[in-house]
KOLGUVEX-537589 format. One line per 4 residues: number of its first residue (from 0); for each residue y, x, z of N, C-alpha, C, CB. Coordinates in nm, 3 decimals. Each point is the difference from the previous one (the first is absolute). Glycine has a CB too. Example, Ala and Ser with C-alpha at 12.3 -4.5 7.8 and 13.67 -1.06 7.14 Angstrom:
% residues 2
0	-0.569,1.319,0.780,0.119,-0.089,0.000,0.120,0.090,0.000,-0.117,-0.189,0.125; 0.222,0.154,-0.197,0.119,0.082,0.006,0.109,-0.077,0.073,-0.063,0.118,-0.215 $
END
This chain:
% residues 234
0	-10.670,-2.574,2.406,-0.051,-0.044,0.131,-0.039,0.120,0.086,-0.082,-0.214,-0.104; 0.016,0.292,0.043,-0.059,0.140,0.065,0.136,0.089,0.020,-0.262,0.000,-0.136; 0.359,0.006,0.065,0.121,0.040,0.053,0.054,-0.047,0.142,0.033,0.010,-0.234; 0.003,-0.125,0.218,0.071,-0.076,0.106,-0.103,0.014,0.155,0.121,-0.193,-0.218 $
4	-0.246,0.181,0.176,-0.073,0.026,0.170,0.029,0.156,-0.015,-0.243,-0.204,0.048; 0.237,0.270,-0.096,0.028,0.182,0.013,0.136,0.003,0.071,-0.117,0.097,-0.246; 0.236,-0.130,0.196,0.125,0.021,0.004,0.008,-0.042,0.158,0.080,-0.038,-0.273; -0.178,-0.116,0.358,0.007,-0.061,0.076,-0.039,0.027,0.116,0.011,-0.098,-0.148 $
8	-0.129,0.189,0.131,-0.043,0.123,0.073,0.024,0.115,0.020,-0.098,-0.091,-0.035; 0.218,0.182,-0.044,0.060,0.060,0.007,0.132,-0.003,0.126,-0.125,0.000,-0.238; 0.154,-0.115,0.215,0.093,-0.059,0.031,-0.040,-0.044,0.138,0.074,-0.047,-0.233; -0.181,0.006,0.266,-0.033,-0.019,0.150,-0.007,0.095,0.088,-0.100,-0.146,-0.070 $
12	0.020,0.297,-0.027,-0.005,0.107,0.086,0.128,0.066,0.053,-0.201,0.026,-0.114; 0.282,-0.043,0.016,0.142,0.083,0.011,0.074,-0.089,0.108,0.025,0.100,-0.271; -0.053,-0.229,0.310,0.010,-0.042,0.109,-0.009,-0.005,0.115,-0.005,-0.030,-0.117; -0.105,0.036,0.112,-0.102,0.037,0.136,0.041,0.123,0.056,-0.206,-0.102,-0.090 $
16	0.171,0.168,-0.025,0.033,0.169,0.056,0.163,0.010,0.065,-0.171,0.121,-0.227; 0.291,-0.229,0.189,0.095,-0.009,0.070,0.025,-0.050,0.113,0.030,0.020,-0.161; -0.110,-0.129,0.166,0.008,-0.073,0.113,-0.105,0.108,0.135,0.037,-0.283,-0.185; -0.139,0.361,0.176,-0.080,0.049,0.044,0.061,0.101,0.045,-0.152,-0.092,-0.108 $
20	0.272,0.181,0.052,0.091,0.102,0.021,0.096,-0.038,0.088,-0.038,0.083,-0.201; 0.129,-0.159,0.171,0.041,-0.078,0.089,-0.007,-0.055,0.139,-0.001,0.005,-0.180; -0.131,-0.037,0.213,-0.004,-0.042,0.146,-0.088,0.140,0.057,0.000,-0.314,-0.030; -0.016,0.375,-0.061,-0.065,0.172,0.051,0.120,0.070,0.118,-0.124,0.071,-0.299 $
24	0.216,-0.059,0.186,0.193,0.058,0.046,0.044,-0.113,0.150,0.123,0.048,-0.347; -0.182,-0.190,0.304,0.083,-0.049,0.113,-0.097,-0.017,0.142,0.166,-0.135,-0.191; -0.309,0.167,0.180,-0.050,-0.056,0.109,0.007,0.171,0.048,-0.162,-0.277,-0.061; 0.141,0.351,0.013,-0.067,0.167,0.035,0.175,0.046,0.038,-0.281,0.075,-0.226 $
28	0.255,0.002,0.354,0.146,0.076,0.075,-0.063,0.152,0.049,0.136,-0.261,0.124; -0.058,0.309,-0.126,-0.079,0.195,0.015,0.076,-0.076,0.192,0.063,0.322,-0.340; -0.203,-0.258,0.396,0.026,-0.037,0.184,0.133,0.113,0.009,-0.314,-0.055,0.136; 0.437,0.026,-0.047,0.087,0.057,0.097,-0.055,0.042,0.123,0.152,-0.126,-0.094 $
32	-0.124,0.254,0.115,-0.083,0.101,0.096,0.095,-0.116,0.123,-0.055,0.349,-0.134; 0.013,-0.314,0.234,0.033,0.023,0.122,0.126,0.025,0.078,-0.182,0.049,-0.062; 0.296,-0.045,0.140,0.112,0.063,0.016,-0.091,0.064,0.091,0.231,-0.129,-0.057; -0.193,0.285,0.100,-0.106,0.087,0.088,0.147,0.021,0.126,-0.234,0.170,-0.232 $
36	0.183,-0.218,0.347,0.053,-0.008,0.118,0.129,0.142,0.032,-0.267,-0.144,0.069; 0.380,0.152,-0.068,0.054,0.110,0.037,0.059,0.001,0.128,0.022,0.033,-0.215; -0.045,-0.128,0.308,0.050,-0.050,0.119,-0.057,0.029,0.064,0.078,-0.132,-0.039; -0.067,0.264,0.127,-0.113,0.043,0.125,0.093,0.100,0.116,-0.252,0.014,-0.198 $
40	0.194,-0.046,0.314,0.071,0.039,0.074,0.000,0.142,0.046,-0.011,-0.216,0.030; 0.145,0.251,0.041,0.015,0.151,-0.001,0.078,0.017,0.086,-0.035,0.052,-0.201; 0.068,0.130,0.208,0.127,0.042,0.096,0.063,0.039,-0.092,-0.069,0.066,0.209; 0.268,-0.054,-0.126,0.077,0.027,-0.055,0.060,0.104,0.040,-0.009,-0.183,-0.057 $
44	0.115,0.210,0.046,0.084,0.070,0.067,0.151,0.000,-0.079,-0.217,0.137,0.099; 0.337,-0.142,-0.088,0.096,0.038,-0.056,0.123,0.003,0.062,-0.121,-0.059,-0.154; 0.268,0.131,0.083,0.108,0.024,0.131,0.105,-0.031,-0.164,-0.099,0.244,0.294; 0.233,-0.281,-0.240,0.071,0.013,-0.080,0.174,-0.036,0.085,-0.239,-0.053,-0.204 $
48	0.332,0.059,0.166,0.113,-0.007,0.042,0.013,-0.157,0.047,0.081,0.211,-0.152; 0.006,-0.179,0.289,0.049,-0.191,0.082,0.181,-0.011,-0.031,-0.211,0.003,0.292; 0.220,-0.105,-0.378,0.139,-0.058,0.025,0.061,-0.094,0.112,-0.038,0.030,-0.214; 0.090,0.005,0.263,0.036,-0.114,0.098,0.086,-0.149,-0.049,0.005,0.223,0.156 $
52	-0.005,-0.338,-0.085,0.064,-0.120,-0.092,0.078,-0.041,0.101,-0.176,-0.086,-0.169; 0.262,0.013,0.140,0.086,-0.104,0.056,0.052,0.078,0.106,-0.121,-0.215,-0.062; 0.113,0.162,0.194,0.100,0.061,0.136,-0.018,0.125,0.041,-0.001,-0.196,0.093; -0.142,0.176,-0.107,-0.092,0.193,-0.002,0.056,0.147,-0.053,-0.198,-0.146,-0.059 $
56	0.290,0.110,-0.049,0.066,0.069,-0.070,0.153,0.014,0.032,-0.179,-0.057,-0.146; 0.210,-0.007,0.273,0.135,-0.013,0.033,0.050,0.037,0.110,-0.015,-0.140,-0.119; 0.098,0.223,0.168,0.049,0.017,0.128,0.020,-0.164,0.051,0.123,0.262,-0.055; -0.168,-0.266,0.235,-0.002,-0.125,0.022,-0.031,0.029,0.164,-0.077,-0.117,-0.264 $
60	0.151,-0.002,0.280,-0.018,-0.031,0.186,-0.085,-0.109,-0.006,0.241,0.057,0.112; -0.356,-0.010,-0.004,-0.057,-0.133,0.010,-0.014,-0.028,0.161,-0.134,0.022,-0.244; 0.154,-0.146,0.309,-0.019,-0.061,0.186,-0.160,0.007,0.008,0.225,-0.218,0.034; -0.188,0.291,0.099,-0.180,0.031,0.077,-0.024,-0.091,0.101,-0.007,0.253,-0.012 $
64	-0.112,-0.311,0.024,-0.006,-0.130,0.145,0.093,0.045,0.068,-0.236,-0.062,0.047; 0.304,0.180,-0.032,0.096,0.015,0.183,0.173,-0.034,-0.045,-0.180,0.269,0.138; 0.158,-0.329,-0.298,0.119,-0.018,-0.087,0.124,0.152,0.053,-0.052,-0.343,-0.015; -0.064,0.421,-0.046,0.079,0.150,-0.020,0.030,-0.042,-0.148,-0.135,0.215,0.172 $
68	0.217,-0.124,-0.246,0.019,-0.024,-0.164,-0.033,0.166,-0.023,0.223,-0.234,-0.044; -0.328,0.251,-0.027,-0.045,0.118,-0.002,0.014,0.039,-0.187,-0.174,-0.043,0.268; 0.242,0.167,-0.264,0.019,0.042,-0.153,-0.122,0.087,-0.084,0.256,0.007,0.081; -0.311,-0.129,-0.179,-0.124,0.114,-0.061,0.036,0.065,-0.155,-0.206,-0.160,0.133 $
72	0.187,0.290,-0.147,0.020,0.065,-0.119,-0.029,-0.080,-0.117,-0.045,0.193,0.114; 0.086,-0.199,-0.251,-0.074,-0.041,-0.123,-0.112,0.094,-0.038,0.207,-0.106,-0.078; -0.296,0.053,0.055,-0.131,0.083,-0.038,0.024,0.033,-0.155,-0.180,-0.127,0.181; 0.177,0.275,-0.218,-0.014,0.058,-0.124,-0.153,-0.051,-0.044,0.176,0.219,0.052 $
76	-0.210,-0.126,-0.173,-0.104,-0.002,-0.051,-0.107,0.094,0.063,0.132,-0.076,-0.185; -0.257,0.032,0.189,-0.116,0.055,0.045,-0.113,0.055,-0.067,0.072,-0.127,0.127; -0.149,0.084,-0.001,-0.165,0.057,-0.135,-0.092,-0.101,0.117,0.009,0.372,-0.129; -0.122,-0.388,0.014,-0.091,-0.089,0.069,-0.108,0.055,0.007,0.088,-0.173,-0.057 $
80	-0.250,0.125,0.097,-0.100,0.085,-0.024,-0.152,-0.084,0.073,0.202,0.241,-0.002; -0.240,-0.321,-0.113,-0.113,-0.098,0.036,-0.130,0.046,-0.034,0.145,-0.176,-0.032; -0.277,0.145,0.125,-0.116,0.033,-0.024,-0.106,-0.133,0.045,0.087,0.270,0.027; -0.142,-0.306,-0.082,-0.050,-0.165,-0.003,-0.155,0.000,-0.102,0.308,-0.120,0.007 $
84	-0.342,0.000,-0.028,-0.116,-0.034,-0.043,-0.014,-0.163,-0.070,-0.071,0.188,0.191; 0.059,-0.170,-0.298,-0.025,-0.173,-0.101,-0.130,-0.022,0.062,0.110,0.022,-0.280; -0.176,-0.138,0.331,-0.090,-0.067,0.043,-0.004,-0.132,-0.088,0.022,0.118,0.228; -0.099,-0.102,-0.307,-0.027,-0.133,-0.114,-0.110,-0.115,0.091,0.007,0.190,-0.272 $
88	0.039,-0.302,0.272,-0.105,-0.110,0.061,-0.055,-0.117,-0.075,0.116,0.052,0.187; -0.249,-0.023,-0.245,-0.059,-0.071,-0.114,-0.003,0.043,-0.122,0.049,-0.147,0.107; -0.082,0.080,-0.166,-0.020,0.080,-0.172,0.138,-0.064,-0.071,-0.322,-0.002,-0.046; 0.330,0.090,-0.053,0.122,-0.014,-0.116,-0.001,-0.151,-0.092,-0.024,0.291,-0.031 $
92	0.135,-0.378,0.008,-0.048,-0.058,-0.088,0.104,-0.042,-0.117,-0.170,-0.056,0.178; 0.168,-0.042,-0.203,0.061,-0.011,-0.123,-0.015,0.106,-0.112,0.141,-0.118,0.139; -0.263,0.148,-0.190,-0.078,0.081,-0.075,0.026,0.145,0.113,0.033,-0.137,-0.295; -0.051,0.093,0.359,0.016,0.128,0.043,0.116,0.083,0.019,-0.176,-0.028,-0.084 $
96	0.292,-0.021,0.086,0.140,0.063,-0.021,0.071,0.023,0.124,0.020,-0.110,-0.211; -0.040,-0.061,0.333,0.086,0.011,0.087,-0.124,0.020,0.096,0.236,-0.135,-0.081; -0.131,0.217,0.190,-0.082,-0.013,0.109,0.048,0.007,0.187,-0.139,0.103,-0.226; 0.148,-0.147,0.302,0.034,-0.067,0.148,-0.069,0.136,0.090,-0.026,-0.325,-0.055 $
100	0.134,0.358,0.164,-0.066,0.083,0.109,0.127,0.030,0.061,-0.223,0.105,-0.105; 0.194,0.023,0.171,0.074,0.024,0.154,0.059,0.131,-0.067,-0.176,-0.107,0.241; 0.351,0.127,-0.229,0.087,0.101,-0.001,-0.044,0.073,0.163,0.213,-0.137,-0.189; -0.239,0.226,0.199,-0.012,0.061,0.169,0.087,0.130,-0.007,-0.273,-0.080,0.066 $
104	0.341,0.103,-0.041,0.095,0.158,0.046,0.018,0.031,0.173,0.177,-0.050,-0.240; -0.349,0.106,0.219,0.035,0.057,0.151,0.073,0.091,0.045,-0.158,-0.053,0.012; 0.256,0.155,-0.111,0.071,0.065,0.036,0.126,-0.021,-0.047,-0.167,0.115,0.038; 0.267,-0.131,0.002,0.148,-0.018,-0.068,0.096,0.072,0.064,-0.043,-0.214,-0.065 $
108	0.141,0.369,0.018,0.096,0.059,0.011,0.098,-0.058,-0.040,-0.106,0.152,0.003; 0.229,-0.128,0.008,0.125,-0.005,-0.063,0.133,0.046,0.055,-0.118,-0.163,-0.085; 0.228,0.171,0.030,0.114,0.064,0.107,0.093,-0.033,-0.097,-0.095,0.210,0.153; 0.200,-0.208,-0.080,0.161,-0.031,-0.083,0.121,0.096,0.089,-0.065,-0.309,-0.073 $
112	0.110,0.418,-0.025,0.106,0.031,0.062,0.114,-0.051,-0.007,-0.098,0.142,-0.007; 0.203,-0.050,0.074,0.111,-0.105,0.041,0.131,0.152,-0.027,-0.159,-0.244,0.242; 0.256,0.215,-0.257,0.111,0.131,0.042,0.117,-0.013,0.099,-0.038,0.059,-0.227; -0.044,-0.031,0.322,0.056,-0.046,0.163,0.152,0.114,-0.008,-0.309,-0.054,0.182 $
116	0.412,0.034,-0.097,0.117,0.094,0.031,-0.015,0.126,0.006,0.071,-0.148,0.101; -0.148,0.193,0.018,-0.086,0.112,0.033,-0.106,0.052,-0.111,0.031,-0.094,0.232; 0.012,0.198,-0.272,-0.085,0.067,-0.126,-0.152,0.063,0.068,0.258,0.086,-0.149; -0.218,-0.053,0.295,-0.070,0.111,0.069,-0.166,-0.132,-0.003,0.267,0.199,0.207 $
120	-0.345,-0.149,-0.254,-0.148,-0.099,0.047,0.040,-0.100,-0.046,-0.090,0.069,0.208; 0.087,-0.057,-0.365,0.008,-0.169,-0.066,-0.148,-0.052,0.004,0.207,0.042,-0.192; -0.302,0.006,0.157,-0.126,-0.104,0.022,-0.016,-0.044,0.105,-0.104,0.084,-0.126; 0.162,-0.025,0.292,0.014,-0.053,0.122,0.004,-0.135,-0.002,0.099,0.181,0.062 $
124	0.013,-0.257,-0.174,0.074,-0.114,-0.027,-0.078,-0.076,-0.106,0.221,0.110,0.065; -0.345,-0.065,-0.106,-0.059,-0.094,-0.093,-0.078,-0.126,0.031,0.001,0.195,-0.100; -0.014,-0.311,0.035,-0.118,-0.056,0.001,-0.129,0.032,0.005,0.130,-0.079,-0.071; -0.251,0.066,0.169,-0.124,0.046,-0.020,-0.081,-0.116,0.040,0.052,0.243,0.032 $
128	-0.123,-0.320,-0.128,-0.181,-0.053,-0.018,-0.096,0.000,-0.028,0.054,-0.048,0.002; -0.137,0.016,0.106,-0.144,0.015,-0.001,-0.089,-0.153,0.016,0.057,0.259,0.112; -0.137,-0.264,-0.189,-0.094,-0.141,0.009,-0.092,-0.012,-0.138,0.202,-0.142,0.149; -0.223,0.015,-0.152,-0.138,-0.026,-0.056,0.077,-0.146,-0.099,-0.230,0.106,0.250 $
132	0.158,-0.143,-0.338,0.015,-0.128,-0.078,-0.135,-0.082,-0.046,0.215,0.119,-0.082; -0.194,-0.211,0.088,-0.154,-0.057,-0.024,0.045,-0.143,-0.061,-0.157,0.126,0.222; 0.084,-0.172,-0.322,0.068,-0.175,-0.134,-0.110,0.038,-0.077,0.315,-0.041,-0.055; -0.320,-0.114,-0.024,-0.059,-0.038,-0.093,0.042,0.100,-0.122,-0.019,-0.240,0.111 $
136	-0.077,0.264,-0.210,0.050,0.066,-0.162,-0.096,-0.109,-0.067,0.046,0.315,0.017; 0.007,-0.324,-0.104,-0.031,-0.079,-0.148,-0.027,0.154,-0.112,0.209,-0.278,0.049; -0.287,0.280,-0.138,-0.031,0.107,-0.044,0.037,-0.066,-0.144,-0.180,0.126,0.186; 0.248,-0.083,-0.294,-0.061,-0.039,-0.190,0.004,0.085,-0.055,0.066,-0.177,-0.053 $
140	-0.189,0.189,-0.067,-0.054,0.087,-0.060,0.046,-0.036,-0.181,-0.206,0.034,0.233; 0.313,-0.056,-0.274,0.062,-0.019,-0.157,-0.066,0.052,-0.070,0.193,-0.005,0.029; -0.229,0.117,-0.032,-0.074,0.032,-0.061,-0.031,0.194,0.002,0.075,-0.269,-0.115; -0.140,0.289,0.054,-0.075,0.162,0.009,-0.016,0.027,0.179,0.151,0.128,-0.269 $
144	-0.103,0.004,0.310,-0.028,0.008,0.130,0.117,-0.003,0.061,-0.190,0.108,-0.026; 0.306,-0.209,-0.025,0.150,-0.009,0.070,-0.019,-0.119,0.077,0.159,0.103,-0.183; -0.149,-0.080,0.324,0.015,-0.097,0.130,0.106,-0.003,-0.008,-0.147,0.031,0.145; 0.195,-0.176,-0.101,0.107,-0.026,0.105,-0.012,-0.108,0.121,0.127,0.070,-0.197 $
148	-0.103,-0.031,0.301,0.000,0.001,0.134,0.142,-0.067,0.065,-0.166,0.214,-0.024; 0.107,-0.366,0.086,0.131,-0.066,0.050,-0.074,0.042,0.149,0.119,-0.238,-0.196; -0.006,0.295,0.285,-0.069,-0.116,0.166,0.137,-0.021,0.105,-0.301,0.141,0.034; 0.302,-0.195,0.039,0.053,-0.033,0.152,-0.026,0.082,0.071,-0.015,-0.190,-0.004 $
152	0.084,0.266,0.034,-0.013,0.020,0.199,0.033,0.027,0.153,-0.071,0.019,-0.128; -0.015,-0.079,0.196,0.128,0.043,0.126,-0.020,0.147,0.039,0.004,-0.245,0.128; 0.128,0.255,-0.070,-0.017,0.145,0.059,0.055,0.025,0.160,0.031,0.078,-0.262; -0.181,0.022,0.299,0.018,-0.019,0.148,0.060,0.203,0.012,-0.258,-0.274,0.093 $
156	0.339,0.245,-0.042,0.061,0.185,0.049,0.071,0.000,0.106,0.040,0.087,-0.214; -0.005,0.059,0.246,0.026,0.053,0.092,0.129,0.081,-0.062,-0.246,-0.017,0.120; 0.361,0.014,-0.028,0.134,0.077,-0.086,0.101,0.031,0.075,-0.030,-0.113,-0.184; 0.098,0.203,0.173,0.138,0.101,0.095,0.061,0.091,-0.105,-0.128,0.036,0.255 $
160	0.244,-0.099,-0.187,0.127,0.021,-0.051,0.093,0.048,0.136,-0.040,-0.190,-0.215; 0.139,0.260,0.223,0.035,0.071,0.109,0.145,0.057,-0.089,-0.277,0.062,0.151; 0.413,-0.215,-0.113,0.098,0.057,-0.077,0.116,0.065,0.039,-0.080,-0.142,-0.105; 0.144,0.212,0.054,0.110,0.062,0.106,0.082,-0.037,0.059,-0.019,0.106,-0.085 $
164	0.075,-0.201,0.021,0.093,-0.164,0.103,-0.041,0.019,0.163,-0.051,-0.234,-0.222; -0.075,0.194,0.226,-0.093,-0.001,0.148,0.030,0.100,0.073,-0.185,-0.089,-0.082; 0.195,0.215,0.058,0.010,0.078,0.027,0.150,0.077,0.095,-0.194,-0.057,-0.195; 0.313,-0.009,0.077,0.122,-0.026,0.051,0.049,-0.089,0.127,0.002,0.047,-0.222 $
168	-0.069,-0.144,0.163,0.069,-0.114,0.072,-0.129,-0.072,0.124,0.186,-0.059,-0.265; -0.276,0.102,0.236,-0.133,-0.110,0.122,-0.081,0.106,0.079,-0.077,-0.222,-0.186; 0.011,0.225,0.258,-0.082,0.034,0.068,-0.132,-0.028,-0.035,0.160,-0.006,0.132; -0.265,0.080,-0.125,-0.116,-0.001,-0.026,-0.076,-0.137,0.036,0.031,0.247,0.024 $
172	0.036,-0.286,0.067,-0.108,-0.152,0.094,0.120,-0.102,-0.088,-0.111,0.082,0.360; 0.183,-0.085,-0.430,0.060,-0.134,-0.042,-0.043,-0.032,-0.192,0.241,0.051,0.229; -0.300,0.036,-0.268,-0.050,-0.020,-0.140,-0.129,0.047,-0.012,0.210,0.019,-0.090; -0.286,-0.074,-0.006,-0.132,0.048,-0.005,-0.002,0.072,-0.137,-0.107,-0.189,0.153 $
176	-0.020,0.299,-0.156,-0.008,0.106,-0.141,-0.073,-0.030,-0.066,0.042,0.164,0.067; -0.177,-0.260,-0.019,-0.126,-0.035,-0.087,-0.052,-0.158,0.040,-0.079,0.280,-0.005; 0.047,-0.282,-0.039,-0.096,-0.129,-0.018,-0.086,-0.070,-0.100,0.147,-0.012,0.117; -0.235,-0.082,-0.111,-0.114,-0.061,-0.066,0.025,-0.087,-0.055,-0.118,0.053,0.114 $
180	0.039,-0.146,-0.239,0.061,-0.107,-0.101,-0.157,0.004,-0.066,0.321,0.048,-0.054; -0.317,-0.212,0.108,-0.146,-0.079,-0.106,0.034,-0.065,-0.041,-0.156,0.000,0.074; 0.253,-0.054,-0.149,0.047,-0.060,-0.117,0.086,0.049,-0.101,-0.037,-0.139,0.133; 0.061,0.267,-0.162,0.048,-0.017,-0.141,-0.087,-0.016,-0.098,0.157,0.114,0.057 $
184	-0.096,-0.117,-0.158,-0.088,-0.040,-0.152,0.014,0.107,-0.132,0.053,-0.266,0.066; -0.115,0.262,-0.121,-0.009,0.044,-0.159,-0.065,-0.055,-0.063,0.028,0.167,0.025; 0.095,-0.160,-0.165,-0.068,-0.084,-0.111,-0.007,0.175,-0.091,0.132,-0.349,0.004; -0.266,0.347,-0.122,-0.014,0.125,-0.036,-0.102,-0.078,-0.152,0.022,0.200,0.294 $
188	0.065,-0.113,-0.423,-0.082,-0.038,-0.097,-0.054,0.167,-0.016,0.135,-0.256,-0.122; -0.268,0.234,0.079,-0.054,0.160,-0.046,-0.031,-0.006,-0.095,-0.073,0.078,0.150; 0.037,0.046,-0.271,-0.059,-0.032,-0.125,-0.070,0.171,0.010,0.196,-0.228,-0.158; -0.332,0.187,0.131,-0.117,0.123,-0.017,-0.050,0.007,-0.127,-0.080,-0.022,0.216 $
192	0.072,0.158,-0.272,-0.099,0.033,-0.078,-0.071,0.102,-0.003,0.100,-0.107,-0.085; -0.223,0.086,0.064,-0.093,0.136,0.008,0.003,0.045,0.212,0.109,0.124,-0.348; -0.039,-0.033,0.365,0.006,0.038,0.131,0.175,0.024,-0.012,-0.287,0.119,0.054; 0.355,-0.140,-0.109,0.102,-0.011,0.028,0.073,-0.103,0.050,-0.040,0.134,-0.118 $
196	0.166,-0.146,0.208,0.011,-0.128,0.064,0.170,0.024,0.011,-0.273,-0.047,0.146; 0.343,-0.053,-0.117,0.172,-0.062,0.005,-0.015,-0.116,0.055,0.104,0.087,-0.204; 0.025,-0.112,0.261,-0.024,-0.126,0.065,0.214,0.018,0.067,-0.400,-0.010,0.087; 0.438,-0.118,-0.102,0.126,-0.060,0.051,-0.019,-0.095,0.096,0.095,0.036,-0.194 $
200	-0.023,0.001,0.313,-0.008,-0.041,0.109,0.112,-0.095,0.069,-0.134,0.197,-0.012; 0.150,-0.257,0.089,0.126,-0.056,0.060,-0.061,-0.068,0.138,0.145,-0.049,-0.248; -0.082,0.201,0.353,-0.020,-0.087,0.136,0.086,-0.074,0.032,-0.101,0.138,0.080; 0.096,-0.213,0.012,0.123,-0.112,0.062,-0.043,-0.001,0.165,0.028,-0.197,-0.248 $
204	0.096,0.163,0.347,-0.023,-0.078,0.130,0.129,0.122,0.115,-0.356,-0.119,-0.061; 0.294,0.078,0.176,0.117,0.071,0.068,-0.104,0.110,0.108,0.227,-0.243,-0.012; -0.172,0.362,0.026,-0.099,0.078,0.102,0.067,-0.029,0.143,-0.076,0.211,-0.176; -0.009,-0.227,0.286,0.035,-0.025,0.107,-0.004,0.117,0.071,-0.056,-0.211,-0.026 $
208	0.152,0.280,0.084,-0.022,0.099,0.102,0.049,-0.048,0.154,0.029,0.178,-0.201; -0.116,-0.151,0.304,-0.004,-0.052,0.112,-0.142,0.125,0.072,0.113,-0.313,-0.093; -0.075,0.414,0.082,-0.084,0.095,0.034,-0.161,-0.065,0.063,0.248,0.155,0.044; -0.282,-0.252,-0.124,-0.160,-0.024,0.069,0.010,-0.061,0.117,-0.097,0.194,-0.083 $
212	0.136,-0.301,0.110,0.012,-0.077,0.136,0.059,0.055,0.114,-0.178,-0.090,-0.068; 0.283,0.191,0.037,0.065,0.037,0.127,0.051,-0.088,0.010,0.026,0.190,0.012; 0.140,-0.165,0.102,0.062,-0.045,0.034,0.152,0.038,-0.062,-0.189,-0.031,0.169; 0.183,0.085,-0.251,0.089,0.042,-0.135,0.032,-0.114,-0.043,-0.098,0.195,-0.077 $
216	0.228,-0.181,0.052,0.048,-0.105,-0.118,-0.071,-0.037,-0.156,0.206,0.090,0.120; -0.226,-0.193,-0.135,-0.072,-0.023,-0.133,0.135,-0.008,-0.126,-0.237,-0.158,0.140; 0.175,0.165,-0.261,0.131,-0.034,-0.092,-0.123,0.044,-0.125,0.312,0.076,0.149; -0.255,-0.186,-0.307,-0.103,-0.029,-0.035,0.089,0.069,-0.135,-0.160,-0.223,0.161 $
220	0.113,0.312,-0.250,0.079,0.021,-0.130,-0.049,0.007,-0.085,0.115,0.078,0.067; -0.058,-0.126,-0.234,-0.065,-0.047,-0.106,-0.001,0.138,-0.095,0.075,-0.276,0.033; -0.185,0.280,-0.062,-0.072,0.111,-0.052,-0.089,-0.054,-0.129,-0.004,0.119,0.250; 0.094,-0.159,-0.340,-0.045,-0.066,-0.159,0.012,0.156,-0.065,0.125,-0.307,-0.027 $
224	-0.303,0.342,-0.105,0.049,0.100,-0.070,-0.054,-0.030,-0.084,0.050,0.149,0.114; -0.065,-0.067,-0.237,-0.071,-0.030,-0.117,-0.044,0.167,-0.031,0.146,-0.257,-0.096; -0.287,0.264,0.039,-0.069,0.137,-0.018,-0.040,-0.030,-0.128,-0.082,0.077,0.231; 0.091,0.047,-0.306,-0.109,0.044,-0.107,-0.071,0.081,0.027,0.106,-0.038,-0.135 $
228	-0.274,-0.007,0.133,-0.082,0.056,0.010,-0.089,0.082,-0.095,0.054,-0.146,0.142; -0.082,0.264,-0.169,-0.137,0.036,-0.060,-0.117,0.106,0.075,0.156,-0.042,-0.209; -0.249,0.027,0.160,-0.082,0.060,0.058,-0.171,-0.005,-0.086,0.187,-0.056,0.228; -0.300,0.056,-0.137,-0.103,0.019,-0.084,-0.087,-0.079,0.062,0.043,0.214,-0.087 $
232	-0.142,-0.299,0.028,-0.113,-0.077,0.056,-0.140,0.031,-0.049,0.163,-0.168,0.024; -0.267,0.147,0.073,-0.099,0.122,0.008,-0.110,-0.131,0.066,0.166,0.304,0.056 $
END
């Protein structure tokens, strides 16, 4: 009898002590720190080579309001050269990973040459722009300190081109050399780490030259490119 209650109590403790272990392991969790914010806003800067796309890249006549047919060079390859600012609006979320704000590039270079007939003053004959870009960015943070950076944007510039065709065949008052454009676009993915920065670009739309509201002929030409960018963010 004194066996069997021994053995029975033995037997309870070795129980207990399992069952007691048991919900120790399942109720108790070591806490998960924090994700610590890597999404903050900054300046940039970066330049990298412009491809030209589609018609941009092609010898081509295009009709000016005075239905002149005016011949524009194919644009070679270029160089670009952006200086801007990430503006984050609100706090980060989805643990902290994604985050919403303003792409701003108040400064935007770029140029595309061309290999006009006349060797004499080939950059004479190049593409040249100047303007600004401003869109939404979406920011994600995957993980360590590697961003990547979606945004939109329009782009407002200023641009002249001055081709040798014109030169041959028109007079100064029947074609225009420069003109303004508030609607093209870029789409641009970036990816940052640390202070280093890249980013692929693809503008689209048509540049209008109509020398600034003269009385110049207008004529509108499509100026699609695609850039690789790198540079540094600070």
């Amino acid at each position: 009898m004194k066996r069997t209650i021994f053995i029975t109590i033995c037997l309870f403790s070795i129980i207990s002590n399992l069952l007691y272990a048991q919900e120790t392991n399942a109720t108790y969790q070591k806490p998960i720190p924090a994700h610590e914010n890597q999404i903050s806003s900054g300046f940039y800067f970066q330049f990298g080579p412009v491809f030209p796309q589609g018609e941009y890249a092609t010898d081509r006549l295009v009709i000016n309001s005075a239905n002149d047919s005016l011949n524009y060079l194919a644009a070679k390859i270029g160089g670009a050269l952006d200086v801007g600012f990430l503006i984050y609006i609100g706090p980060a979320f989805a643990n902290k990973r994604i985050r919403a704000g303003l792409d701003a590039t108040f400064l935007s270079f770029w140029f595309n040459s061309t290999k006009p007939i006349n060797a004499a003053n080939v950059t004479d004959n190049y593409y040249y722009y100047v303007g600004q870009k401003y869109g939404p960015v979406i920011t994600i943070n995957p993980v360590d300190h590697l961003l990547i950076d979606i945004s939109y944007k329009l782009n407002i510039n200023l641009a002249y081109h001055y081709d040798e065709q014109w030169k041959a065949n028109y007079s100064d008052a029947t074609y225009s050399k420069y003109g303004a454009n508030f609607s093209m676009s870029e789409i641009s993915v970036g990816v940052r780490y640390l202070i280093m920065k890249f980013a692929f670009q693809y503008d689209f739309g048509k540049q209008k030259y109509d020398n600034i509201g003269s009385t110049h002929p207008a004529v509108k030409v499509g100026s699609n490119s695609m850039r690789i960018m790198f540079g540094l963010f600070l």
